[in-house]
N, C-alpha and C positions, 0 to 999 in steps of 0.2 A: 319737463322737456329740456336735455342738453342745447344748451350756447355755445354752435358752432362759429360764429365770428359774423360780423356785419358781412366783409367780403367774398367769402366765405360763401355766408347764403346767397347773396345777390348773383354770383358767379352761377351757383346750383341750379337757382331758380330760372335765371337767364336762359341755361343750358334743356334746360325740361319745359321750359315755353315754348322753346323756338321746337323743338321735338314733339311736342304737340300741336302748336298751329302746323306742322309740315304735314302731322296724319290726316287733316282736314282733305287735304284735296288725296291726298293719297287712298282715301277713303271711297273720296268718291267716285274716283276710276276702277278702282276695285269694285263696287259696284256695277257701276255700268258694264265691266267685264263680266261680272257673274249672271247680268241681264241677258247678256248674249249667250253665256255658255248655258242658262237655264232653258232657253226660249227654243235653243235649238237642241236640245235634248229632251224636251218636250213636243217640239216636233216631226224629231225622225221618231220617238217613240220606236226607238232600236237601237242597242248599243251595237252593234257592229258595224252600223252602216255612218256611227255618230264621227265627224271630221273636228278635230279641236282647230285645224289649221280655217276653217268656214267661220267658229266664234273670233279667233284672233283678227281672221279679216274684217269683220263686220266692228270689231271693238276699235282697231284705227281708224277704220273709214266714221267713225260717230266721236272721235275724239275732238277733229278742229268742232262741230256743231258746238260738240257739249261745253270746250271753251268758252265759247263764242257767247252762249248763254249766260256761263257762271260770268264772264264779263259784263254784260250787261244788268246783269241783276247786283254783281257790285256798283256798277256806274249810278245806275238809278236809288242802290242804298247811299251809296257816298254823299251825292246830292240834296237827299233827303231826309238824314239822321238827325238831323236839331232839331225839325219840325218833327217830327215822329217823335222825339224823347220830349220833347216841351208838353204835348198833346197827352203823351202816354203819364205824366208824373205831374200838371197839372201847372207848373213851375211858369212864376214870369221875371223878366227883368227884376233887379233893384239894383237902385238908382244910389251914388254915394251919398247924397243929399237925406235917402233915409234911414242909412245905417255906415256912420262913418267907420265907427269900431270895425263893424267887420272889414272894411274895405282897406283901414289901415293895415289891421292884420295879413293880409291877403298882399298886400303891397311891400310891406315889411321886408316878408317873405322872399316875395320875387323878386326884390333887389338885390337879396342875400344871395339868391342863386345865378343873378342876370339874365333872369326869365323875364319873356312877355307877359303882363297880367292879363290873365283869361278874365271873360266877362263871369261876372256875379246873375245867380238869380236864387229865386226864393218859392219854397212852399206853403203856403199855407196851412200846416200841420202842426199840432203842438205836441207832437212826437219829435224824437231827434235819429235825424237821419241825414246823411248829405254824401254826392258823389260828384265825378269830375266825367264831364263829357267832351265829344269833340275828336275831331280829324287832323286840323292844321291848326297854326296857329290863329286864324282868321275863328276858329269855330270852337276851340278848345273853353270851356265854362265849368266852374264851382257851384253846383247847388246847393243849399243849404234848407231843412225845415226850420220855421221859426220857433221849433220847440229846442230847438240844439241850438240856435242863434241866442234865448233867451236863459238857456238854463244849467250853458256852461259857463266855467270862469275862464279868462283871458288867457291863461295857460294852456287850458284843455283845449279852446276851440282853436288854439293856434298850431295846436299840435296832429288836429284833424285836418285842418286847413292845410297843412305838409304833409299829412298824408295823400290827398287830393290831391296835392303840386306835385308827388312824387310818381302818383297815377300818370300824370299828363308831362311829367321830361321824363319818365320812362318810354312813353308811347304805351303806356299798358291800358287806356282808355281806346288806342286806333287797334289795338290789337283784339282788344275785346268785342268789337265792334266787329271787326273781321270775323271771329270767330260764332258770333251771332248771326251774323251774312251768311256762313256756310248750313250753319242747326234752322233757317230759314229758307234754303232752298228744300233740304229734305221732307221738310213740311210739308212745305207750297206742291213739290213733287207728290208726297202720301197725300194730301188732299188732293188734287187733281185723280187721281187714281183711283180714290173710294168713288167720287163722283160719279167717273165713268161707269163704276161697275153697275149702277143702276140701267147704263144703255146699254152694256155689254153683255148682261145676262137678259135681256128680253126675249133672244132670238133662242132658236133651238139649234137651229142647222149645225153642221161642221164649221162652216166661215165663222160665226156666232160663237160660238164654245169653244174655239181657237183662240180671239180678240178675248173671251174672258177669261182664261188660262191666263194671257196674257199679262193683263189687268193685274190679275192675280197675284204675279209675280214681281211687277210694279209697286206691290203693296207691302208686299212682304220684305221689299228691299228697302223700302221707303221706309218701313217702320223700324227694320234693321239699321239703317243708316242715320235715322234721329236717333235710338237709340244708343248708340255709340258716340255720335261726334255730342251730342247731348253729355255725354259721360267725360269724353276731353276737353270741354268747354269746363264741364262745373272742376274739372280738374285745375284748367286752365286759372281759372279765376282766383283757386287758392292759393295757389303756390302767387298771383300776382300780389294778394292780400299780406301776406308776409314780409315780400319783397315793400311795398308801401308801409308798413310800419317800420320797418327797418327803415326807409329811405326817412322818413319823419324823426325817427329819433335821432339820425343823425343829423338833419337839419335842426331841429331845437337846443339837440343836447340835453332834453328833458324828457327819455323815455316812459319816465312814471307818468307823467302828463297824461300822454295817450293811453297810457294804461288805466288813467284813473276817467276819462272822457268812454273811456270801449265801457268800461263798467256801469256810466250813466245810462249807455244810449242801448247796451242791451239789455235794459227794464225797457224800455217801450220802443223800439224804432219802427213799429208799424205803422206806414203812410196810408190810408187810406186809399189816395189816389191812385195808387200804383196798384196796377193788377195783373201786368204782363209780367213773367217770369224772367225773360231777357232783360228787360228791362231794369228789373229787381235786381240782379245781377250785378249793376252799377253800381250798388250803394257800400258804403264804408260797414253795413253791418245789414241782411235780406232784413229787409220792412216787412215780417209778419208778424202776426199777433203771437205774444208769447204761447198762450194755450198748444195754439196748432202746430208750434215747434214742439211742444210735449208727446203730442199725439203721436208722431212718425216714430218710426222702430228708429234703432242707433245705428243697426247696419244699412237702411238705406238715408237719412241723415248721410253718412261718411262716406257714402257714393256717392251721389246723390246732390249731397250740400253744396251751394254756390262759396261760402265762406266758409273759412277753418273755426273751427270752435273758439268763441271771446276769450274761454279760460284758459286756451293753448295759447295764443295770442299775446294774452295778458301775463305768461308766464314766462315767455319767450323776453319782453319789453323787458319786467321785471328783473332780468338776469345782464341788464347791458353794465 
């Protein structure tokens, strides 16, 4: 892989985040408009009688609701994302009392850059894997496994440890976060809407078989719409994983570093704990079991993938 320039990339990548966290919501009005132009073209059940001006109306008058909702289903994720990622990766405080090294490391760091040091916590895994979470500065955190705590050298783990720093003064950790907010409304939406279809198809009548039309159409857009913003998320996430190495090796100065740390931890980075995909998502390298990374075909891997391939990565580092 051609070495376009530290600036170079960070600019590129910058430029193609913010162009995909923008399809997020662009996404979803676009849905909810095709909700409308479906429902009522399924209702006049006659193109000639069909008014496109009837869907546009009904699409602004459901625009302030449907704000109104994605606001709150951020306000209540915002709130509650530390306890949800603590619960979902198993991880608890550590204390400096019992891992000074890492804590110097981590301090080092944020001196160098005149960052707030984010809180420490730790997994219980003798795999190596660790990522950076957090919204503000109140909530921003380094996790580490203590298989990556024990069984890198001080060079490597400090170079992972700036790659994390680099997650969290990018804001590429609040961004992520956001972008998991949106692939979680779609969900919540297509599960609500399978549910239904169990009440919806009961009935026989006209009324009855309208409401499941309906339903129907709820699901189909629901499934369309994870499947896409699902697709600019794992998008999302590569181009930040780049931009986080790059941002590491130029806080070290020691790109092989991380190049030689990516090469330990994809031999094992599967965390047990971890089983939510979002989630997964966070980590400096997906916590699966090597095997079942073999299993997947290559073309949906490269869709598909939360992370860019280690040996891209590592080839990329290799060329500073």
């Amino acid at each position: 892989m051609k070495y376009i320039g530290l600036q170079s990339q960070i600019s590129s990548n910058n430029r193609k985040s913010i162009l995909l966290l923008i399809s997020f919501p662009l996404l979803l009005l676009g849905l909810v408009w095709l909700f409308f132009f479906a429902v009522h073209l399924f209702m006049e059940n006659d193109t000639i009688s069909f008014n496109i001006d009837v869907v546009n109306s009904g699409f602004l008058y459901s625009v302030p609701y449907v704000s109104i909702g994605v606001l709150v289903w951020f306000l209540i994720a915002w709130f509650s994302h530390s306890s949800m990622i603590r619960r979902a990766t198993g991880s608890i405080p550590l204390e400096r009392k019992e891992n000074k090294r890492v804590y110097n490391l981590v301090e080092n760091l944020c001196i160098s850059k005149g960052i707030k040091m984010p809180k420490i916590h730790l997994i219980e895994d003798d795999s190596l894997n660790a990522f950076a979470s957090g919204l503000s500065d109140k909530t921003f955190a380094v996790t580490f496994s203590r298989g990556i705590i024990n069984k890198l050298e001080d060079d490597e783990l400090e170079a992972v440890i700036a790659h994390e720093l680099t997650h969290i003064i990018n804001r590429d950790v609040r961004l992520l976060i956001v972008s998991i907010i949106f692939v979680g409304i779609f969900a919540f939406i297509t599960e609500m809407a399978f549910r239904s279809l169990r009440f919806a198809g009961r009935g026989r009548g006209k009324k009855e078989g309208g409401a499941l039309a309906i339903v129907l159409i709820v699901v189909l857009l629901g499934i369309i719409g994870m499947i896409l913003s699902s697709f600019f998320r794992f998008a999302l996430s590569r181009k930040r994983e780049y931009l986080a190495d790059a941002g590491a090796a130029e806080m070290t100065k020691n790109p092989l570093a991380l190049a030689s740390a990516l090469k330990k931890i994809s031999k094992d980075p599967w965390i047990e704990a971890v089983k939510r995909d979002d989630v997964a998502q966070m980590f400096i390298d997906h916590p699966t079991k090597k095997k079942d990374r073999k299993s997947l075909s290559t073309f949906f891997n490269g869709i598909f993938a939360t992370h860019p391939p280690i040996k891209e990565r590592i080839q990329v580092l290799e060329q500073f």
